[in-house]
Structure formats: C-alpha cells, structure tokens
C-alpha positions in Angstrom: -31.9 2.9 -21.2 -31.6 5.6 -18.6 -28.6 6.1 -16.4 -30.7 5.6 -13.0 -31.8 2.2 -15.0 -28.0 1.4 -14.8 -27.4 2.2 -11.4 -29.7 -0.1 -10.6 -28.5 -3.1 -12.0 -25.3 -2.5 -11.7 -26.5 -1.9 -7.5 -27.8 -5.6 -8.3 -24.7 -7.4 -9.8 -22.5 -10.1 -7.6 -20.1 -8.0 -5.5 -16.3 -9.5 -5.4 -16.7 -9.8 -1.0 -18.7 -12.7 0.4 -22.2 -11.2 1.8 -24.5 -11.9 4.3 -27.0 -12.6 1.9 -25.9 -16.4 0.7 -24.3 -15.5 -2.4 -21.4 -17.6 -3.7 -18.1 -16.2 -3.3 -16.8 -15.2 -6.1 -13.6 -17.0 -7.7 -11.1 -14.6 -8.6 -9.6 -15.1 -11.7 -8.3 -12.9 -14.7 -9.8 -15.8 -17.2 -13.4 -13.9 -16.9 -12.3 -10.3 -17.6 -10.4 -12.0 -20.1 -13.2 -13.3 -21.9 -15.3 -10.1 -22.0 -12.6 -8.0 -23.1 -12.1 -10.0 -26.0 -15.4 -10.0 -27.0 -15.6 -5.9 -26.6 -12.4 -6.1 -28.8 -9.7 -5.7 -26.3 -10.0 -2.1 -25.9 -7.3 -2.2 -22.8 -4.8 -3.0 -25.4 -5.4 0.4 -27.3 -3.4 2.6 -24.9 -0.5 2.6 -22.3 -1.3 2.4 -18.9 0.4 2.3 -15.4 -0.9 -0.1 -12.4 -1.2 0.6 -9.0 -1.1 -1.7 -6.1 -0.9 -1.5 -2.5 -2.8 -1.3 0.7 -3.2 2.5 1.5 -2.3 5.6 -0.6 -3.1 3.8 -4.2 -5.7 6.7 -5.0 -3.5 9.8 -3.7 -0.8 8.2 -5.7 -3.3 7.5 -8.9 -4.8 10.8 -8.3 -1.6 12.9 -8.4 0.1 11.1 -10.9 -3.0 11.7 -13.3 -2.6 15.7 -12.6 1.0 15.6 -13.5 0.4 13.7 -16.9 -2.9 16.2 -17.5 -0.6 18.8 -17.0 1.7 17.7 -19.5 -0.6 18.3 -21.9 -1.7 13.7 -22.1 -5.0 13.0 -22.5 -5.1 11.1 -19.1 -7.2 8.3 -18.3 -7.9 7.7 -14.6 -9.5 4.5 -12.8 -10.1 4.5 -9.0 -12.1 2.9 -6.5 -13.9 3.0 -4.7 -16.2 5.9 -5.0 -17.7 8.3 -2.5 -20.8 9.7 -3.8 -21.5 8.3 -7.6 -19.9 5.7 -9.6 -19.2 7.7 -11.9 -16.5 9.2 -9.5 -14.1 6.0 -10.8 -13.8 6.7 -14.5 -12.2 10.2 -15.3 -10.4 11.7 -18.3 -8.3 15.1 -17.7 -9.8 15.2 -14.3 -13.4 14.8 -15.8 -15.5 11.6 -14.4 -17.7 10.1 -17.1 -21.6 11.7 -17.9 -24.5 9.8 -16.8 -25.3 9.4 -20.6 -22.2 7.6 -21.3 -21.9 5.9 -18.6 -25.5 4.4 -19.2 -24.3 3.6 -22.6 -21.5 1.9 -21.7 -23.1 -0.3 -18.8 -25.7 -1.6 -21.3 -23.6 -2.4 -24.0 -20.9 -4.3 -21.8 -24.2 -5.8 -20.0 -25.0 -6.8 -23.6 -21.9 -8.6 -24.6 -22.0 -10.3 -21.1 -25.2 -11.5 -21.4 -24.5 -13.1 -24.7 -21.2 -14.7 -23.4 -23.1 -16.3 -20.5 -26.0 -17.9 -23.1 -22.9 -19.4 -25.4 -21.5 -20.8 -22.2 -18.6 -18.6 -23.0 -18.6 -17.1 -19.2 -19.6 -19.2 -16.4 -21.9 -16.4 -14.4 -22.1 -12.9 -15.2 -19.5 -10.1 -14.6 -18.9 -8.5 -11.1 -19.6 -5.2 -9.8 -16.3 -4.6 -10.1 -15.8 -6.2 -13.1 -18.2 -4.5 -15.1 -17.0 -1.0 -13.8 -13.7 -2.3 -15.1 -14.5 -3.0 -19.0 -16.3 0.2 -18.8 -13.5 2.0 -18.1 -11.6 0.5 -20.4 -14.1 1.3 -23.2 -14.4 4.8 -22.2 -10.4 5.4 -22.4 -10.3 3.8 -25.5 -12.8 5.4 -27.8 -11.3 8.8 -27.0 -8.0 7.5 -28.1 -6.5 8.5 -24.8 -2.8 9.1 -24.1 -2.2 7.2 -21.5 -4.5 5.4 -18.4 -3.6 5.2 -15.0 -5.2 2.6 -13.3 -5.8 2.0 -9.6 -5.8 -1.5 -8.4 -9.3 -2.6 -6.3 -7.8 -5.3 -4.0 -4.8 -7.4 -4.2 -3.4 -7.1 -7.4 -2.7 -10.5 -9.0 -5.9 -11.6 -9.8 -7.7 -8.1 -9.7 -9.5 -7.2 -12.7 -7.1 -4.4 -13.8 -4.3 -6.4 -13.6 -5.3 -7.4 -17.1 -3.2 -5.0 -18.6 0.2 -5.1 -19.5 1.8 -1.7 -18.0 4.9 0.0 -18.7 5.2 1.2 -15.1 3.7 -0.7 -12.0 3.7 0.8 -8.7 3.7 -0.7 -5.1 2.6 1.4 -2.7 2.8 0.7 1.4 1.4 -2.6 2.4 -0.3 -3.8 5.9 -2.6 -5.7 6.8 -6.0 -5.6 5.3 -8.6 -8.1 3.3 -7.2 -10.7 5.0 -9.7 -13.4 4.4 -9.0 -12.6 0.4 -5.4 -12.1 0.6 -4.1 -14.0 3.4 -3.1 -13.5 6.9 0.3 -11.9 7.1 2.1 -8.8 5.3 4.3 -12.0 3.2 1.1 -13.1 1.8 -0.6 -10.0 1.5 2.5 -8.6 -0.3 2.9 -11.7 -3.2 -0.7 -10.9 -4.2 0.3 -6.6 -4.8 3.7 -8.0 -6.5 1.6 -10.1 -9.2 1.3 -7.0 -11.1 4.9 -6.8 -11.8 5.9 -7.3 -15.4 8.9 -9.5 -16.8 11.3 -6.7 -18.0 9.2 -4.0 -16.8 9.8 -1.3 -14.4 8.5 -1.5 -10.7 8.4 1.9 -8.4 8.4 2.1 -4.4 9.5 2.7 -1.7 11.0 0.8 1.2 8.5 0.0 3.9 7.8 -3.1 6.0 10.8 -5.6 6.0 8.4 -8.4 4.8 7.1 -6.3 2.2 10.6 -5.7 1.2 11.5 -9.1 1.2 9.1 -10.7 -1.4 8.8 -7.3 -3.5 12.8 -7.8 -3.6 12.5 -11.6 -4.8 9.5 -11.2 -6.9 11.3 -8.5 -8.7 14.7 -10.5 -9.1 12.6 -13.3 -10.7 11.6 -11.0 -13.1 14.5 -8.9 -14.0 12.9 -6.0 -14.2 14.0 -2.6 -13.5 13.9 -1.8 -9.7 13.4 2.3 -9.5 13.4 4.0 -6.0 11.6 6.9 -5.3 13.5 7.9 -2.2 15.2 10.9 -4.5 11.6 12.3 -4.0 11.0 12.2 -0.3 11.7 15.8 1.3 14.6 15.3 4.0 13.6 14.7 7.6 14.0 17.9 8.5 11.7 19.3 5.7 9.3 16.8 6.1 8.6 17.6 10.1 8.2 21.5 8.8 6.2 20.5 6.1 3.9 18.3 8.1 3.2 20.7 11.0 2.9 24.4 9.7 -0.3 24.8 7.1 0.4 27.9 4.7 -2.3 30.3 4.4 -4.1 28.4 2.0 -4.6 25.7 4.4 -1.9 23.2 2.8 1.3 22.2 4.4 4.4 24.7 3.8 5.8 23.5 0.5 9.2 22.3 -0.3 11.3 22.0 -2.8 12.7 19.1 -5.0 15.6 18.6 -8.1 13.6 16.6 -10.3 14.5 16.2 -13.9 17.7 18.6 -13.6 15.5 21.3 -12.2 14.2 22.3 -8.6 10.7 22.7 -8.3 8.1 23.5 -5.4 6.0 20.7 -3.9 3.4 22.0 -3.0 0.2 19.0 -2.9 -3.4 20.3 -1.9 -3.5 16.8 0.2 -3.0 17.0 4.1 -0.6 14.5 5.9 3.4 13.7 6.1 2.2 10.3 5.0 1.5 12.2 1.8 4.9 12.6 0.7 5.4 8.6 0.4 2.5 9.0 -2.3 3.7 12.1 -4.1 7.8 10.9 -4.4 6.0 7.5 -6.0 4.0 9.4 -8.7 6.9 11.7 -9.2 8.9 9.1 -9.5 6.4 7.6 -12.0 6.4 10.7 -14.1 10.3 11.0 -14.7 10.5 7.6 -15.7 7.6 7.9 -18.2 9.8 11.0 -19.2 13.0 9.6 -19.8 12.3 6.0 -20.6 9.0 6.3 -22.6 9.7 9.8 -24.1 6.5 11.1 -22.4 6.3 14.9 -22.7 6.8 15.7 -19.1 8.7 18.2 -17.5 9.8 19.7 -14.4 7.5 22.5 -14.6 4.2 20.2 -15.3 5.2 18.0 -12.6 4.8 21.3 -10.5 1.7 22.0 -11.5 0.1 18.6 -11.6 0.7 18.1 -8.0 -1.2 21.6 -7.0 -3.7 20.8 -9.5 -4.1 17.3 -7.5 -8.0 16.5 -6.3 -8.9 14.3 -4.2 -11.2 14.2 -1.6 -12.2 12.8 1.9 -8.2 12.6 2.7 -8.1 15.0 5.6 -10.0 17.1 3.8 -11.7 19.9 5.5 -14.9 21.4 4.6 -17.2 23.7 7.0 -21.3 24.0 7.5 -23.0 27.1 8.7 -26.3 27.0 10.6 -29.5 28.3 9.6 -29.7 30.1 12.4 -26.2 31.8 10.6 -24.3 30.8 14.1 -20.2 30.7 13.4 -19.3 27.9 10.6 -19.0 23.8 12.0 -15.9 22.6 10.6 -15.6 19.0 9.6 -12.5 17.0 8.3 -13.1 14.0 6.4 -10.8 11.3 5.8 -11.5 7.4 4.5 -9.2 5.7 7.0 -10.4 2.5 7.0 -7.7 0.2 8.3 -5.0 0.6 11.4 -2.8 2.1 9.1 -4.8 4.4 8.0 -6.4 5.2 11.5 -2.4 5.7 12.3 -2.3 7.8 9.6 -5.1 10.0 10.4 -4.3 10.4 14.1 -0.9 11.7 13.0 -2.3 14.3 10.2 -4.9 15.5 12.5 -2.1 16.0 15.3 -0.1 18.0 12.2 -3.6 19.9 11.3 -4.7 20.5 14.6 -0.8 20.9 16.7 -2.0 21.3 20.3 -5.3 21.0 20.1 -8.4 18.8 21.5 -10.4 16.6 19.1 -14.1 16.3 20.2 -17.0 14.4 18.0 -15.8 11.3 15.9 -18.1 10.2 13.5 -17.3 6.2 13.0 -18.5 3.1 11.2 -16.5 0.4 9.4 -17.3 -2.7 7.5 -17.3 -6.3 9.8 -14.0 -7.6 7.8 -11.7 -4.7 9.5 -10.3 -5.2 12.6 -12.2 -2.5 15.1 -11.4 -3.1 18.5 -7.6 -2.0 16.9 -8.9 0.5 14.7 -10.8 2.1 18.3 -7.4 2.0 20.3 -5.7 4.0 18.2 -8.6 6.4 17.3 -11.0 6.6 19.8 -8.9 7.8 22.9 -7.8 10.7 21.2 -11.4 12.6 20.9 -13.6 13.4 23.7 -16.3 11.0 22.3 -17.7 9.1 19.5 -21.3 8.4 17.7 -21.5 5.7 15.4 -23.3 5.9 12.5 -25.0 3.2 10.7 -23.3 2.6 7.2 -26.2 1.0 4.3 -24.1 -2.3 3.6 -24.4 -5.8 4.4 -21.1 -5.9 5.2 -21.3 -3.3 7.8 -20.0 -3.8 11.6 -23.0 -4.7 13.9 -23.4 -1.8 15.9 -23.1 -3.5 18.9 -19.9 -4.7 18.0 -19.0 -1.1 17.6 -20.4 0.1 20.9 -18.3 -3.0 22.4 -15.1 -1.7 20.9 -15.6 1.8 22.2 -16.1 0.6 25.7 -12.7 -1.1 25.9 -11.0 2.3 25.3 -12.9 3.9 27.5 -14.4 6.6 25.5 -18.2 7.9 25.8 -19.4 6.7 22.9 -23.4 6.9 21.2 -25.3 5.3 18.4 -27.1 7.3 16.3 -30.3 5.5 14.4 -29.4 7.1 10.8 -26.8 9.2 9.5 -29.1 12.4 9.4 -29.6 11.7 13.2 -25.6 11.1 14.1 -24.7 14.7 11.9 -26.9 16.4 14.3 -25.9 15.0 17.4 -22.1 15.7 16.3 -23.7 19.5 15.4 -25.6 19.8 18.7 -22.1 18.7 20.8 -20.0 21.5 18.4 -22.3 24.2 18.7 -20.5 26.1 21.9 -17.0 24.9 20.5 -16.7 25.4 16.7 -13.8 25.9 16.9 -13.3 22.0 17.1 -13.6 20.1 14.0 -15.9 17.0 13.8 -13.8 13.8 12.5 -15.6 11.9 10.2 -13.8 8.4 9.1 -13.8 4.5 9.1 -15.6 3.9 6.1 -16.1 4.9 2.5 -19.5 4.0 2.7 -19.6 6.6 5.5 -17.5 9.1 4.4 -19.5 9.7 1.5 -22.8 9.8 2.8 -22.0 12.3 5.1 -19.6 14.2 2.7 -22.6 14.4 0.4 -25.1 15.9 3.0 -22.3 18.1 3.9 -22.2 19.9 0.4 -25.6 19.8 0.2 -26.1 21.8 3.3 -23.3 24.4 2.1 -24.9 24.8 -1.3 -27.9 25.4 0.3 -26.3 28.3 2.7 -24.6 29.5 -0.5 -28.3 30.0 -2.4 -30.0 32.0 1.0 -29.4 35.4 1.1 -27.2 36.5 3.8 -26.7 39.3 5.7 -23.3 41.4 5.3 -22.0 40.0 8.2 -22.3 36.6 7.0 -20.6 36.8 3.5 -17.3 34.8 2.8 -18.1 32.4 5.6 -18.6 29.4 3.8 -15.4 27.4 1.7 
C-alpha cells in the first residue's frame, strides 16, 4: 500500500478531541495502547526512553535533548507532536524523520493488528490518530535497535498514549493553563495529569514555576520517592540571561553563554530564539548529565555543546525571508506556534528581544475554538499595527467571527482573508514599502505550517530562477 494510501486513513481515524462532526469522545485510557502493543510484541519495552510532559516547551526540550544524545554518538529515537507540514515530521532517528516507505509500512501493519484485535473483541473501537502514530513510533525505534528514545508527551500525561512506557528520566516542563475541558480547569488539576508520568523510584527533572504546579509536582513526587533533580544549575544567571536575550550574534542567535556542566565549562549557544529558551535547554541539560552519571550514558561536556548548536526545530521564532518575483528587497517572516497565553507571552517577549525597539506590523492569526482568544488577542494583538486572520482547515478551528470579535475589543484593525494564499498576500502587499518589518505568523500549528510550507516553497522557487548579480545571496 502506498504512503498517500496511509495518509489517508490515517487523515480518517478518530482524533483524541471531541469534533464538530458527532463523533464520540474518545475515553482516555492506557488499557487500549496496552492491548495493541502487546499484540505487536511490546516493542516500547526494547529500549530506554525519557518522557516529557508539560504545557509549553515539551518539543524544544525533546528536540534539544535528542541533539545532545545524537551527539554523543546514541542512536536517538525522537517522538513529537504535533507536526507542521508531514506526519512524518513526529518520528525521527539521529535527526532523521521516518521515509514515506516505512512509514506506509508501518501504518498498515499496526492497522493490521488493530483490525484483528477489534474482530476478537480484544479492543473496543479502533486505535486513535494519535494512537496509531504512537505504536508506529515505537516499532520504528525498535527494529533499529535504537539506543535510547525520547519521547514527547501529546496532552496531559497520565493517560497519554506515551505514557505507556516506563522511563528512566521524566521531565516536567512549565505548566498553564491549556486543554482544559480534557484536563480540568485550574493549574492543580492540570498539573496532577503532567505528574502521572512520574515513576516510583525514578528520577523527575524541572524547574520551579507556578506555586500550584510546585505544590502537587512536590507531593506527587514525595508519594513516590523518587529522585527530585533541579535544573536550576543550568539556567544562565540573571544578568546573563538579559544579555543573552536581547543581543543576536551575527549568526542571528542570541549571544552565547557559558555553563560548568559535568566538571567542565562549555558555551551555550542554542539555534532557538527566546529567554524562555533557557528554561528548556537547563531541563535537557539537566536530562543529559543525569543519563551520564546515573545510567552510564556516554555523554560528555563537549557533546552536550554541540548537541545544543546542532538543535532543530522549527516555527519557534524562527525567521525565514521571501523575495519577490519582481526581485524587490527580501519579506522577512518569523514564525512561531504560540498557541496558548503563555505562549502568546512568550512570543511578545522574544519578538521584543529579536526586534529591541522596533514596530511590529502584519500578524498573521488563527487558533483552534478550545483556546482562550479574546486573552490570546490582549496580549498579542495591541502590539502590531494590524492583524488578518487566516482560515485554518480543522473542524476545530475558531469561527472567524469569533476572531474578528476578539480583535475589536483590543482595538486593532484587523481583516479576514478567504484562504491562506489570499491572507500571505495581503500580509506581502502591507510589507512591500516596509520590509524591513517582519510579518508574525502564530496561533496555530495548523497555521503555522501551512504557511511555513508555502513559504519554502516560494524560496526554493527564487533559489531555482536565475538571478541577476545583484540579487545573489539574498535569500536564507
């Protein structure tokens, strides 16, 4: 069967979120994932992993923490979600996500198993979206005989499918508010569900952060006995952190600094834009001494290093630039997947570090209708000179009126576009006398992606015309 064949079933199978559509909402349990696992011959078991929970910065954490072990020479299993551009984008080894030809092999072969589980009554319904994604990636580690795995939580933590596993490290990464209607209604709740992925006798990593957070990641952990590892040693001081966060280096990074980290001092120096980036790089630093010295890992100060300049991951304030056929000076965008206040705080802060004194103009903007927008637009929208929604293919997605609504209440000019194509030229058409300005995309993956996609596209295809001398070097 051909890879589109399994994108298309796959596009077809019970998401984990309640939909529009009348579907049943889906019971979260670990029983189900349980089941199929089994039946594929528990290929989770065949290699160590560590978990990730949290609200925001799971995948920079995942992300960098996978460079590091790479660099150490592991054969390094990475899951994330969710993607961008391609599923594929979620399953990675050394850095490399999974072909189409094996990723069509492994969807019908877990499809398989599933199918025959259902008909034996062995499963109650077939697996989930994310589910299936899930066994997949476990298979693909496994066969490979991977090192070790690295595994990004998708929501919550207790009951999410990864959770499965039985990791030497688990990481808890910042928590707010987010999923409510799946994980409850306050940060006490919504931190009980990230702290079911801590392990009796294991080893938990993070950082402090919200008091409530604090208090049940403090009790869960006591219940447990397990050990408790900070990874304050890794933040820079204050001092370094505010030079760090507000003076890019010529490569377009933020200044590096410099860390003692297994006995020896190394330079920081993380391709990912942000101060809110050194929470997630002192948790997978962190993460990587303690494989070192507790699980005899083969990690040193010097792959540490590299790992975290090796680091990729995209859409995170990431900056990419579009010339015009007409050759006019380049558009530049930055991208970035906030998609909850935190992250919208998050964003307005880097951007204020990228761009120090400087007037935003365009925001590109859509969310899902489960995120909070009329908060999301107070702390976004009053900071750029206008914004065009853009309507996001999900059923899940914010009614534009809704978002129209939520830009009137801040006061900003805002404008909605009738397709994606239609709101990147709009943005283009208000840039074209000030390039100078970047145009913010953010708000939703689903968004995000699409537009990062055309984006490329459109550089690749400036990249294959000839140009005259005067044009060379002007794309990156």
């Amino acid at each position: 069967m051909s890879y589109q064949s399994a994108i298309d079933h796959l596009a077809a199978m019970a998401p984990e979120l309640a939909t529009q559509t009348g579907q049943t909402r889906r019971k979260f349990s670990l029983d189900e994932i349980g089941t199929l696992l089994t039946a594929l011959g528990n290929p989770h078991r065949t290699f160590p992993s560590v978990l990730i929970a949290g609200t925001n910065g799971k995948g920079s954490t995942a992300s960098t923490l996978a460079a590091i072990l790479s660099a150490s020479g592991l054969r390094t299993g990475l899951y994330t979600s969710p993607h961008l551009s391609r599923p594929n984008e979620r399953i990675r080894i050394d850095g490399l996500e999974i072909s189409d030809d094996d990723f069509a092999a492994l969807f019908f072969r877990v499809r398989s198993v599933a199918q025959r589980l259902v008909d034996e009554d062995k499963l109650a319904q077939s697996p989930s979206f994310f589910e299936m994604l899930t066994a997949m990636a476990f298979l693909y580690f496994a066969e490979p005989a991977i090192e070790i795995a690295v595994l990004e939580v998708g929501m919550g933590g207790r009951l999410d499918a990864t959770n499965i596993v039985d990791p030497l490290i688990s990481i808890v990464t910042d928590i707010s508010l987010d999923h409510m209607e799946w994980l409850g209604p306050t940060i006490t709740d919504i931190a009980r569900e990230k702290a079911g992925i801590l392990r009796r006798g294991g080893t938990l990593i993070t950082l402090p952060q919200h008091p409530e957070a604090n208090q049940v990641i403090g009790e869960v952990a006591d219940s447990l006995s397990l050990l408790g590892v900070s990874a304050v040693p890794y933040l820079p001081n204050a001092a370094i952190a505010e030079t760090a966060a507000h003076l890019p280096n010529e490569n377009g990074t933020h200044t590096p600094y410099r860390l003692e980290v297994l006995g020896k001092e190394i330079e920081v120096d993380s391709p990912l834009h942000g101060a809110h980036q050194h929470r997630n790089l002192a948790l997978a630093i962190a993460a990587a001494v303690e494989l070192a010295i507790s699980h005899g890992f083969p990690i040193t100060a010097k792959s540490i290093e590299l790992g975290i300049r090796d680091t990729r991951w995209p859409a995170r304030l990431e900056q990419l630039a579009t010339i015009s056929s007409e050759g006019a000076a380049a558009t530049q965008w930055i991208l970035d997947v906030a998609h909850n206040p935190a992250g919208a705080w998050a964003l307005r802060a880097g951007l204020r570090d990228m761009l120090p004194n400087q007037q935003f103009g365009t925001l590109l903007f859509s969310c899902l209708r489960d995120k909070p927008v009329n908060e999301m637009a107070q702390i976004l929208f009053p900071v750029f000179e206008r914004v065009i929604f853009a309507p996001i293919y999900s059923s899940r997605a914010t009614p534009m009126r809704d978002l129209l609504a939520a830009a009137s209440s801040t006061g900003t000019p805002a404008s909605a576009a009738a397709s994606v194509g239609q709101a990147i030229d709009l943005a283009l058409e208000h840039a074209a006398d000030r390039p100078d300005i970047p145009i913010v995309v953010s708000g939703s993956v689903y968004l995000v992606g699409d537009i990062r996609t055309r984006l490329l596209a459109r550089q690749a295809q400036s990249a294959a015309t000839p140009s005259p001398p005067e044009r060379v070097g002007q794309i990156t």
